[in-house]
C-alpha positions, 0 to 999 in steps of 0.5 A: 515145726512145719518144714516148707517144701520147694517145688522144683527140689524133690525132698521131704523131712526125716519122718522120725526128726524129733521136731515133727511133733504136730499131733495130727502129722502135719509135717511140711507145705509147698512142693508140688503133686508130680507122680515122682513127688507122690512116689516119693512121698509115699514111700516115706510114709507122707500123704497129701491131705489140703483143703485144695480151695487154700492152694497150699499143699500140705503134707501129712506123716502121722507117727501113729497109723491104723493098720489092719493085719489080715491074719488077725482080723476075726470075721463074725458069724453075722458077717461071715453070713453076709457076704455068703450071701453074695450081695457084694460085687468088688472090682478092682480098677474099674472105672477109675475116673467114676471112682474118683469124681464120685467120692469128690461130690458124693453128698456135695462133699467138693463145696463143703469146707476142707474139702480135699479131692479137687481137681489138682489131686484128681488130676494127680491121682488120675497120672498116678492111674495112668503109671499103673501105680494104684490101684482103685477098688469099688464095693457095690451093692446091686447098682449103687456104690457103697464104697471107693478108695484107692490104693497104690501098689507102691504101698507094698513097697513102701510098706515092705520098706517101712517095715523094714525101717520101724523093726531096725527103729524097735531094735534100737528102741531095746 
């Protein structure tokens, strides 16, 4: 079941109703990319993710997430030789705007089918930039940009929260 979000009430579905059963997440369409939108929807575990060419906002909360846990990430030898080679420089908020415009059109991406970074999420995520409420990292290499995401310090938040919520939910599970 797809739930249909209006614009002007800030809601979003349960994300553990049994009728959110889209393998991928998909789980609403509609409402709007306001930062208390975004907020909101990141603290319950939903993301925007459109093709922004069909106008239609959709809604995403997949059930099953990737997640790296820092403690137990094993650093090869081979890695551990690289980055002791200092060819890496990361930054942390810098050049948000580059950042973001560049993953929009590095390979041509903004004229492929299904591309998702248009302007309407640009500009969303650039007010998000502007609350203080993420962070951008880049990773170069010499001059070149080898990498760019985003990520928000309401994640913190919202993770703290949600783990809070998922130890509650295997409790019950027992």
């Amino acid at each position: 079941m797809i739930f249909e979000l209006e614009k002007d009430l800030m809601v979003f579905p349960h994300p553990e109703l049994p009728e959110l059963d889209d393998p991928s997440g998909f789980v609403a369409i509609g409402g709007d990319l306001s930062v208390e939108r975004l907020l909101l929807a990141y603290d319950y575990g939903f993301f925007p993710w459109y093709a922004f060419k069909d106008k239609d906002i959709h809604w995403y909360c997949p059930r099953q997430r990737f997640v790296i846990f820092p403690g137990e990430v094993h650093v090869s030898h081979s890695m551990r030789t690289l980055m002791n080679k200092n060819l890496y420089r990361v930054t942390f908020d810098a050049a948000f705007d580059q950042a973001i415009r560049g993953c929009s059109t590095v390979d041509n991406r903004i004229n492929q089918i299904g591309a998702w970074l248009g302007d309407d999420i640009i500009a969303a995520y650039s007010k998000l930039h502007t609350w203080g409420v993420r962070i951008a990292w880049r990773c170069g290499v010499a001059r070149s940009l080898w990498a760019a995401s985003m990520v928000w310090k309401v994640a913190l938040a919202s993770w703290a929260r949600a783990c809070s919520r998922a130890s509650q939910t295997l409790a019950s599970w027992r």
